[in-house]
N, C-alpha and C positions, 0 to 999 in steps of 0.2 A: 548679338550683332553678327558674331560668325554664319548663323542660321540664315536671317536676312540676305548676309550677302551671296550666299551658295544661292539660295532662291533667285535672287535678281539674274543671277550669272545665268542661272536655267532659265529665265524668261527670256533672255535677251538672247542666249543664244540658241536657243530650238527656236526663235522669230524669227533668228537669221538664217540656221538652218532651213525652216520652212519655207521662206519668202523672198531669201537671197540677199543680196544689195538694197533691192528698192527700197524697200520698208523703211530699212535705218537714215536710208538719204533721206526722205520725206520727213522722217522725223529731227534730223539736223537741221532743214531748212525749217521747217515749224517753229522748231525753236530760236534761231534766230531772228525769224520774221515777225513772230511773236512779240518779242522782247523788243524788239526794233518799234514797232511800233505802237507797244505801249507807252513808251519813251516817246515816240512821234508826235501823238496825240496832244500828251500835254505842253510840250515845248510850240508845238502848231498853232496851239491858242494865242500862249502869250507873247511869241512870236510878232501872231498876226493885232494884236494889239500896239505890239510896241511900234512896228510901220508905220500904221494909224498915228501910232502919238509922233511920230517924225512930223509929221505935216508934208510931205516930200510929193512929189507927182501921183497922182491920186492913179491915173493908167498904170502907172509901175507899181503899184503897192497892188492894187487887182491882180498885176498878171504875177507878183510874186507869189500872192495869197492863193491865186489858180492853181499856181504848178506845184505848190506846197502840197494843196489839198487832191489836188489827183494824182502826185506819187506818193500822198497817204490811201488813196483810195486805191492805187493799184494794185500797191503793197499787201492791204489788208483783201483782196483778190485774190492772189498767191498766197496767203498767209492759210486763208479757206482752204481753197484747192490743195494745200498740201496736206492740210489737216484731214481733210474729206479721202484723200488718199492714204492718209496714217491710216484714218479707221478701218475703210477696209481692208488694208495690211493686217491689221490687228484680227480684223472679223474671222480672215481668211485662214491667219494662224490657230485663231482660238477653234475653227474647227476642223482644219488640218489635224488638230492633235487627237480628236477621236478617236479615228481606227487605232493609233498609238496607245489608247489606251487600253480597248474593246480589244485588242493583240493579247494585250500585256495581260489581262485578266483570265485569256483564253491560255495562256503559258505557265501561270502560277500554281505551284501545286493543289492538286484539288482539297482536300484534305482542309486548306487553309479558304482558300474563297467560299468551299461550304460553310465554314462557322460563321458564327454572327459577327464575328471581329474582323472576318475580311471582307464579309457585307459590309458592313459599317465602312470599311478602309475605302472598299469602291466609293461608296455613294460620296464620300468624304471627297475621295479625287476627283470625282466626276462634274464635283458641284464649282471645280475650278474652273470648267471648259464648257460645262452643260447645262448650265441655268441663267447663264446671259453677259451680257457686256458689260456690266458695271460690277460682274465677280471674277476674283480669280483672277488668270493669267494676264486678260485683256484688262484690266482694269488694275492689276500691277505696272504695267508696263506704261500705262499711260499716264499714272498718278506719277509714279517716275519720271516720267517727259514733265509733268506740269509743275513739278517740283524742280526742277533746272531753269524754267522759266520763271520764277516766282523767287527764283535765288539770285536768279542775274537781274533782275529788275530790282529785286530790295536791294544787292548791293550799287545802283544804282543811282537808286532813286536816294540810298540812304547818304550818298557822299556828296548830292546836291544839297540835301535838306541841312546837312550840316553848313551850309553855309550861313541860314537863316538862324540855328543855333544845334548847336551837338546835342543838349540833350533833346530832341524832337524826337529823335528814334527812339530813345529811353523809354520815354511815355506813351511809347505806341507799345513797345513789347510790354511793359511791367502792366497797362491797362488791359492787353491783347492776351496774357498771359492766365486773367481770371476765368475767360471763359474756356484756356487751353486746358486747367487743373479740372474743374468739371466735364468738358468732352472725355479725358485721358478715364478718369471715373463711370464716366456711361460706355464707355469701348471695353475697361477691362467687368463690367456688370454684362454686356451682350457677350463675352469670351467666355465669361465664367457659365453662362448658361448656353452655348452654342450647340453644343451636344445634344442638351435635354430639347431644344427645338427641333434641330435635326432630323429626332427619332420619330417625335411628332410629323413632320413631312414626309419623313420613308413612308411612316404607314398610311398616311395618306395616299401616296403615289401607292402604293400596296392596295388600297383598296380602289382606287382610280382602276389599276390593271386587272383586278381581277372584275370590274363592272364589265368590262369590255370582254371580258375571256368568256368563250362561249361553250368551253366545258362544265361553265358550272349555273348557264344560262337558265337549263331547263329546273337545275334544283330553287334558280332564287323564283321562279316562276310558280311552281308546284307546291312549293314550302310559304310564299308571299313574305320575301327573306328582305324585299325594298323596303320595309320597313327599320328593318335591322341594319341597315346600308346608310340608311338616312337618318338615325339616332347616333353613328357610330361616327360619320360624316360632323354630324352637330357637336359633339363630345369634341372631337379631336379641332374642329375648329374653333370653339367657345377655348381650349385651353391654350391654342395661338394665339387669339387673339389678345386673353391675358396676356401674353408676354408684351405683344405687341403695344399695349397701352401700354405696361410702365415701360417700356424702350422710351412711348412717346412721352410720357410724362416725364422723364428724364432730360429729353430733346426740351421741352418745352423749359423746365428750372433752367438748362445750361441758353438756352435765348435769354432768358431775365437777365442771366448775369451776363450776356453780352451785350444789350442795350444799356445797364447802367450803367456800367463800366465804360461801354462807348459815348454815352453819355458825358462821363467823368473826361473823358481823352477828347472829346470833341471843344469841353469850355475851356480847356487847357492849352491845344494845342490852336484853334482858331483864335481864341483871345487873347493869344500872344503874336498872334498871325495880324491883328485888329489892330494890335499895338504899335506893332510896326509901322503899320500905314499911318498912324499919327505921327511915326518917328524921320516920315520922307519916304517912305517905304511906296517904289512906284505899281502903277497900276497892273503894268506888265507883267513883274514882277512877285506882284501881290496875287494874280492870276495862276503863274506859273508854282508859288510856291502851296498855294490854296488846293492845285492837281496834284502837287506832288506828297501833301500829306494825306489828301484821300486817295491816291495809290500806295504808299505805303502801308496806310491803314489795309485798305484791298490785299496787298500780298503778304503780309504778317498772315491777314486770317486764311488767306488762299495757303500755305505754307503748313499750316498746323491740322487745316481740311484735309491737303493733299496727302498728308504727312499720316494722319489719322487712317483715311483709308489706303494710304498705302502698305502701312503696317497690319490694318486688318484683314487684307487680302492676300499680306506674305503668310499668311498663316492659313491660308485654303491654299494658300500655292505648294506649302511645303506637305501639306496632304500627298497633294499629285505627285510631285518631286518622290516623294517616298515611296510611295507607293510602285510607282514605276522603276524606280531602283531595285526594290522585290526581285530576291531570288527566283529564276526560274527553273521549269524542271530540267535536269540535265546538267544542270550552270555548276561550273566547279570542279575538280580531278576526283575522282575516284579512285580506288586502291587495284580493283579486281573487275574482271568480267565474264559472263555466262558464256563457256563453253559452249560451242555446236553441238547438238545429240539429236538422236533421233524420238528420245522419248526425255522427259523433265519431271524428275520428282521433286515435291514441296513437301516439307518438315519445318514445324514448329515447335521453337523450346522454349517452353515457358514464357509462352507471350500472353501478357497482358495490353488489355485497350480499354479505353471508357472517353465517352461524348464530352464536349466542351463541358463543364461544373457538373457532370453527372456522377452516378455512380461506376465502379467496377463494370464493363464488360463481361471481357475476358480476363480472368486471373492463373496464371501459369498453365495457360494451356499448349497440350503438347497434341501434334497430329503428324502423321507421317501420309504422303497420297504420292502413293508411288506411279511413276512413266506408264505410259498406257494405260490406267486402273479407270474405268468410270465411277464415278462413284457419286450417289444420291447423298443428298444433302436437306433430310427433313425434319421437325420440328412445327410448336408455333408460333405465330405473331410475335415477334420482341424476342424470339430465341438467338437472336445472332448470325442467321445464316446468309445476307446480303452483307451484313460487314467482316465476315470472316474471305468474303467473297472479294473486299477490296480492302483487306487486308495480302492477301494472296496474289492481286495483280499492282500492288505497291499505290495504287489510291491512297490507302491509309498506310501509316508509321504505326507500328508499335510502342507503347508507352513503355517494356521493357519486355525481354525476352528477344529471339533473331528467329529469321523466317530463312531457309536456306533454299537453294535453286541448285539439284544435282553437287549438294554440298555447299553452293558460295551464298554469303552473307551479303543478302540485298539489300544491306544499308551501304555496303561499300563499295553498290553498282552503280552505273549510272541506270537514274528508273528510265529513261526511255526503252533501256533495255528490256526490263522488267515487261513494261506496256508494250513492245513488240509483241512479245510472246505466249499474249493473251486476247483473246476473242469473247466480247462478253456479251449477252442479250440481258438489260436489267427490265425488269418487271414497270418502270416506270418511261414509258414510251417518248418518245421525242421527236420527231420527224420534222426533216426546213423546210418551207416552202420554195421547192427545188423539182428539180424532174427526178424521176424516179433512179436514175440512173446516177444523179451526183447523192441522192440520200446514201443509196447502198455503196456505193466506192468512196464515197467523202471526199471526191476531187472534181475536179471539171469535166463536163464531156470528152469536150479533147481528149482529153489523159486518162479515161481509163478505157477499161480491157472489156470489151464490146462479148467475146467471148465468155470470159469468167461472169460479166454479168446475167448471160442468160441462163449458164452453169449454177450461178448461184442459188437462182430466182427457182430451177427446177430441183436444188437439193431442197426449198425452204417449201417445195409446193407451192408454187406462188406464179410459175410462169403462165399457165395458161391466161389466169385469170386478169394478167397485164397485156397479155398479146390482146385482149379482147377488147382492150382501151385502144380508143382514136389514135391517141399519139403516142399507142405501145410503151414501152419504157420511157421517153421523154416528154410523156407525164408531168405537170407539174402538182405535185401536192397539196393542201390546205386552199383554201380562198382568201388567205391572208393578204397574197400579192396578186393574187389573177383568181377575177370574178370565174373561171371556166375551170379551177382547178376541183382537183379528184379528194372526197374523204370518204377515207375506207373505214371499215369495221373496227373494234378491239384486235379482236382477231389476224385478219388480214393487216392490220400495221406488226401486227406482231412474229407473221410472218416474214415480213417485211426486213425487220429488224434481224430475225435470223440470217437472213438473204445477206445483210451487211458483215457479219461475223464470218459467216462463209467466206466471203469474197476477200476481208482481210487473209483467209486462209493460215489463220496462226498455228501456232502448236498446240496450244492448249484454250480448250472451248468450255467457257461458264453459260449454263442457260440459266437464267434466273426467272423463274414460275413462267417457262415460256409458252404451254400451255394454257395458261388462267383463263383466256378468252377464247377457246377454240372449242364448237363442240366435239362432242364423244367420237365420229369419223374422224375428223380433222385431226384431232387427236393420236387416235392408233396411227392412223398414217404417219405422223410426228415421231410417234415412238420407232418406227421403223426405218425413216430418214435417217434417224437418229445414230441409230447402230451403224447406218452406213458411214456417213460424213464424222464418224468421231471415231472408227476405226483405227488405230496404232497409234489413236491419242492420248492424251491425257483429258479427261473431260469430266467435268465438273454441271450438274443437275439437281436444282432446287426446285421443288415441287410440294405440293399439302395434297397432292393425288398419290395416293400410295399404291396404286397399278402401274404408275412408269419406272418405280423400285428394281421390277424384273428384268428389266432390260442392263441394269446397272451389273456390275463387279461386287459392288458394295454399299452399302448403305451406313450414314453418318447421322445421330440422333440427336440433338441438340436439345438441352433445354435451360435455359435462361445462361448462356454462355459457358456449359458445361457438356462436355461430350455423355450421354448417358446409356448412349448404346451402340458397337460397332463390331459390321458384320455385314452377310448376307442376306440378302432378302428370305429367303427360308429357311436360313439360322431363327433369324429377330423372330419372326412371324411363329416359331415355334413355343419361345425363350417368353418366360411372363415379362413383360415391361411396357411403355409407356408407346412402343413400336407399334405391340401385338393390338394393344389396346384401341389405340388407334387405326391402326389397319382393319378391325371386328368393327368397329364402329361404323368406317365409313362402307363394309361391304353390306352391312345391315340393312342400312338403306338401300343398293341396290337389289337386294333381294326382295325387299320388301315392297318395289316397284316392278320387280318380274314377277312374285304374288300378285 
């Protein structure tokens, strides 16, 4: 119950937050108008009966019956109107709170939204705001509204009925109550299995987005991969729609058992209804009380519907609730902070890490990469050297061992700190559909530095080949958003990316395999940039080319999350190991193409 009520309190009040006053007013008057003239209705009939049975001036019994009926019809006029005005109050809230979320996701440690459990947490929140009006937030808040009205009407209507007899309510709930036991049955069977649908849906939406991505256009084309799209497509919906039939098959028992049981409440309570009217029981009367047991009936089961899906929606609600509660980076005191220096050495002792249910990482591993030192970082595939990489700029936690910055222990920093202080290019490219100039500075044109941007662009090698674009740097990227937008090479975005780390101008620079797409020019050129713009840094260089080794300090050999070789480039290259080996290998080939 506690759970419930926190949720409500968050629905109601980020609606009012978002939408102000109005909202709630139109929802006050809903509800009173509502109620008012469900009441109106039936008392209108019998009413206009019992006039009739006066016998009384037939003109005055019309114009009372008139005004009756057109400030029932006004009424239920504004009763609309307000209603029409709740919803899109609601509409507006439910996607008002997007960007609040789409923030919030963007602030949560990375670390956590990469695993499958903070995936899952989004999709979980999102399905409060993001998959329609009759889930989540909007359809808490309303079932909420319809459940206040279905309270003040039953007690209503239940303290007339009692005039005809007390127990009438009785037999409305104890009959109302068999099909409550079987809905409460088929809610907690869809709860118990919400998950297992869920994950069904992601990968659906999973493969919906990747039909549309057009990175992997030309492979389903060349491979004739629509076949595989369209078997995987059929799988995943044939075991929806399993669920979906026993949901229905479940809907369909709990109907049986509310027609017989209604059934059972209908001979009961109308044939005592019949009785009366043998007993003097007037017509009016008989009218009046004939509406007020089929409203009762109505809001008994309106009560236990609204009640059902209000409860199933508190439960996607507290998803979102939660999840946006999520620590973010930064949030919270820390003990310590990173000194100002000119240069920043990194040391690890005995840090161990390993992937969500994986094996071991890294197991006590120790490395010391001292202020200014370049130092290469080579291995292969699966040795570790991208995640040792953000393990380093505090992306990743250690599962135990400390990582030190000029001595301080960056678990007891704040990591934005951390994340200043590093400049990374990763091997897996990303670029917005933006102009070239908010890619590379991550801010608005406005705001940034018109200078450092072309500075950047010529340490990355990159400027001429944007001056040579129409709209020079303000550019916009991909064809995602504007049919006229620009897409570059491997390469050229990957220059690109450098241009970005540039312009952060951090202290400490990671390139991660920032060569892989550039040919053999483009390359030496890179290497030479290199030496320049990472001068009196500390810089960090992953590479599987073991020609840009030379340019380094030092070279770090990795294999399977184990340091197995460390040194110089002409140290290793001399030393038998796994370095030299490698290094022989790939110049073999070169030589064997100058033969």
């Amino acid at each position: 119950m506690g759970t419930k009520i926190k949720n409500t309190k968050f629905c109601l009040n980020r609606w009012r937050k978002e939408e102000g006053v109005l909202g709630p007013i139109y929802a006050m008057l809903y509800i009173v108008l509502k109620t008012l003239n469900c009441i109106f209705v039936i008392f209108l009939t019998s009413n206009a009966i019992f006039i009739l049975e006066e016998k009384g001036d037939p003109l005055k019994a019309l114009f009372i019956i008139m005004v009756m009926v057109s400030s029932y019809a006004l009424s239920c006029t504004f009763e609309n109107y307000c209603y029409q005005k709740l919803n899109a109050s609601l509409f507006l809230y439910r996607i008002l709170e997007m960007p609040h979320l789409f923030l919030k996701f963007l602030k949560l440690p990375y670390e956590y939204i990469e695993s499958s459990k903070g995936k899952k947490d989004f999709e979980k929140a999102y399905e409060a705001i993001g998959v329609g009006n009759e889930i989540g937030v909007e359809e808490v808040t309303r079932s909420l509204l319809n459940l206040v009205v279905d309270l003040c009407s039953l007690i209503i209507f239940a303290l007339v009925s009692a005039r005809l007899h007390p127990l009438i309510m009785i037999v409305l709930i104890v009959t109302g109550s068999f099909r409550v036991i079987k809905d409460v049955k088929n809610r907690k069977w869809i709860l118990n299995h919400q998950d297992e649908k869920n994950s069904l849906v992601y990968e659906i939406y999973y493969l919906y987005r990747k039909c549309l991505d057009n990175k992997i256009g030309k492979d389903v084309r060349i491979y004739k991969m629509q076949k595989w799209f369209s078997d995987k497509f059929s799988f995943l919906r044939d075991k929806i729609m399993f669920y979906n039939n026993k949901r229905e098959i479940n809907n369909f028992k709990a109907q049986g058992i509310g027609l017989l049981s209604g059934l059972f409440r209908d001979v009961i309570c109308y044939g005592y209804l019949v009785y009366r009217v043998t007993k003097g029981l007037s017509i009016s009367d008989f009218v009046l009380y004939l509406g007020i047991i089929g409203g009762l009936n109505i809001w008994i089961k309106n009560i236990f519907q609204h009640y059902a899906s209000f409860t199933e929606n508190i439960i996607i609600v507290d998803n979102l609730r939660t999840f946006l509660l999520g620590e973010e980076i930064g949030e919270g005191k820390y003990e310590l902070t990173i000194p100002k220096s000119k240069n920043y050495t990194y040391a690890f002792e005995n840090v161990s890490f390993s992937y969500e249910g994986g094996i071991p990482l890294f197991e006590n591993l120790n490395l010391t990469i001292e202020g200014g030192e370049k130092i290469a970082l080579v291995g292969a595939n699966g040795a570790g050297k991208t995640t040792l990489v953000k393990l380093m700029s505090g992306l990743y936690k250690p599962k135990s061992g400390r990582i030190l910055i000029n001595g301080v222990d960056i678990s007891k920093v704040n990591p934005t700190e951390v994340l200043k202080l590093t400049g990374i290019v990763f091997q897996d490219i990303k670029v917005f559909p933006e102009s070239i100039v908010q890619n590379i500075s991550c801010k608005l044109e406005k705001d940034s530095d018109e200078a450092l941007i072309n500075k950047s662009l010529k340490g990355a090698s990159f400027y001429e080949t944007v001056q040579n674009l129409v709209s020079k740097e303000k550019t916009i990227l991909t064809k995602n958003l504007d049919e006229n937008g620009v897409e570059f090479s491997g390469g050229q975005y990957q220059k690109l990316m450098l241009a970005r780390a540039l312009y952060k101008n951090a202290e400490v620079l990671i390139l991660d395999e920032p060569t892989a797409a550039l040919d053999p020019l483009a390359e030496a050129d890179m290497y030479l940039k290199y030496n320049e713009f990472t001068k009196g840094k500390t810089s960090l260089f992953i590479s599987h080319r073991l020609s840009s080794t030379q340019f380094c300090d030092r070279v770090i050999f990795l294999e399977k999350g184990k340091i197995k070789q460390d040194g110089s480039h002409e140290k290793l290259v001399r030393e038998e190991g796994p370095y030299r080996e490698m290094f022989l290998a790939q110049a073999h080939y070169y030589q064997e193409e100058v033969i």
